[in-house]
C-alpha positions as CSV (number, residue, x, y, z in Angstrom):
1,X,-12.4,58.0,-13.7
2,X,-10.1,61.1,-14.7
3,X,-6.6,61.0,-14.4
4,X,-3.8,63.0,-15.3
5,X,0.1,63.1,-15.6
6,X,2.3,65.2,-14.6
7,X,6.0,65.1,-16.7
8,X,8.4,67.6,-18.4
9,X,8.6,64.3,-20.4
10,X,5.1,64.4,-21.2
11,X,5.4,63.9,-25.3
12,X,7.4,60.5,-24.7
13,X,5.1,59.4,-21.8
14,X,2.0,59.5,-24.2
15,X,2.8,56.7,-25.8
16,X,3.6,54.4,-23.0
17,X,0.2,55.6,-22.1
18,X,-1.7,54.8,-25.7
19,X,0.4,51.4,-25.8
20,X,-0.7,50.4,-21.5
21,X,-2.4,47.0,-22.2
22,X,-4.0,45.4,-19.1
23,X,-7.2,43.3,-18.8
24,X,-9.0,45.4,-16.0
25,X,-8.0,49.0,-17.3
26,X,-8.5,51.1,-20.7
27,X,-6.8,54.2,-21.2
28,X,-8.5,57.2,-23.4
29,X,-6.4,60.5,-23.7
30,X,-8.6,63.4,-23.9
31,X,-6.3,66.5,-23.6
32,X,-2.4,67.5,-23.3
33,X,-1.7,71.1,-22.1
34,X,2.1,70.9,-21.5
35,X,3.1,69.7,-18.8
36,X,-0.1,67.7,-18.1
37,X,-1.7,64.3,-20.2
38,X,-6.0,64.1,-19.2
39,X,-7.0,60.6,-19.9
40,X,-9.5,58.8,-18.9
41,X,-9.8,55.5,-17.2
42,X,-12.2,52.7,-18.0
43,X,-11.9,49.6,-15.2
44,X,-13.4,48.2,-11.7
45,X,-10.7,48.6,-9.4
46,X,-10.2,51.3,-7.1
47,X,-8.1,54.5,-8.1
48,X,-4.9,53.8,-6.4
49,X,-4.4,50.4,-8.2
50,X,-5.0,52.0,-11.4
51,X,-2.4,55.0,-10.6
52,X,0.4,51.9,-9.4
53,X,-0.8,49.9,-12.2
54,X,0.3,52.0,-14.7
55,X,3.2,54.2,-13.1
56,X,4.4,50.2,-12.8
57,X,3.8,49.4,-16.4
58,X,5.2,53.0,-17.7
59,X,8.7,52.3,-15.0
60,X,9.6,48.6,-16.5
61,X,10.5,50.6,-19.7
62,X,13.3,50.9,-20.3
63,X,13.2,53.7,-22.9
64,X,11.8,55.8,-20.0
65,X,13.7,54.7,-16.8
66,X,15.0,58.1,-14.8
67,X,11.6,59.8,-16.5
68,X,10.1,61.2,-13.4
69,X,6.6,62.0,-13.5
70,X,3.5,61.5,-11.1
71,X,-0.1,60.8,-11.5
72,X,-2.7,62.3,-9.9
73,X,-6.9,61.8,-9.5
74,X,-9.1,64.9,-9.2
75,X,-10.8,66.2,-6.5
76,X,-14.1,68.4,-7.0
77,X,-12.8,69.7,-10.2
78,X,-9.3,70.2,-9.4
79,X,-6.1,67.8,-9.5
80,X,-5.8,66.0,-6.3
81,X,-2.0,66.9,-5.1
82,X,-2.7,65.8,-1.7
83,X,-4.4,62.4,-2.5
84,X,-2.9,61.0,1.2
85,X,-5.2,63.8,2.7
86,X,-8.8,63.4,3.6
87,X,-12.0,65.2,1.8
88,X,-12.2,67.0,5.0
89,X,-8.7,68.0,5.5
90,X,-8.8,69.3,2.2
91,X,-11.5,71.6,2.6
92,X,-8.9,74.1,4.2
93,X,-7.0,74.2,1.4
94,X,-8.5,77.8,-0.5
95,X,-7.3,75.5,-3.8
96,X,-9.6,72.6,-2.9
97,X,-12.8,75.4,-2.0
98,X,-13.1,77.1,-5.1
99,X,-14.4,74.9,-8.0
């Protein structure tokens, strides 16, 4: 699965990110475009256990408590802002209908 996230503090957040170490989840970044990190995500649980996972793992350091950032999933191309939304309340959105 694709992920990204979103962070003013983006360049220090990477390497929380290459340094995340958990049995069930591998982490690949594949693009930074300020202020967004793409990475990939290699593991068998669902999406929003991965997100919690590592926003977790990223907010017991200490080096980046008061960071705030967010990550998102993707949704038919796009990055999935309203994830607590369904696929068809979505399709309203003109953001969601154009790929």
């Amino acid at each position: 699965m694709e992920l990204v996230l979103v962070s003013g503090q983006y360049q220090k957040l990477i390497e929380n990110l290459e340094q995340f170490q958990h049995d069930q989840i591998r982490i690949e970044i594949t693009k930074v475009k300020s202020p967004y990190v793409y990475f990939k995500v290699t593991s068998d649980i669902g999406k929003s256990e991965v997100i919690s996972n590592i926003s977790r793992a990223i907010r017991s350091d200490k080096n980046t408590t008061g960071f705030d950032f967010q990550i998102y999933g993707f949704y038919r191309g796009k990055i999935d802002f309203l994830t607590y939304m369904t696929d068809q309340s979505k399709q309203q959105y003109d953001y969601y209908k154009n790929k």
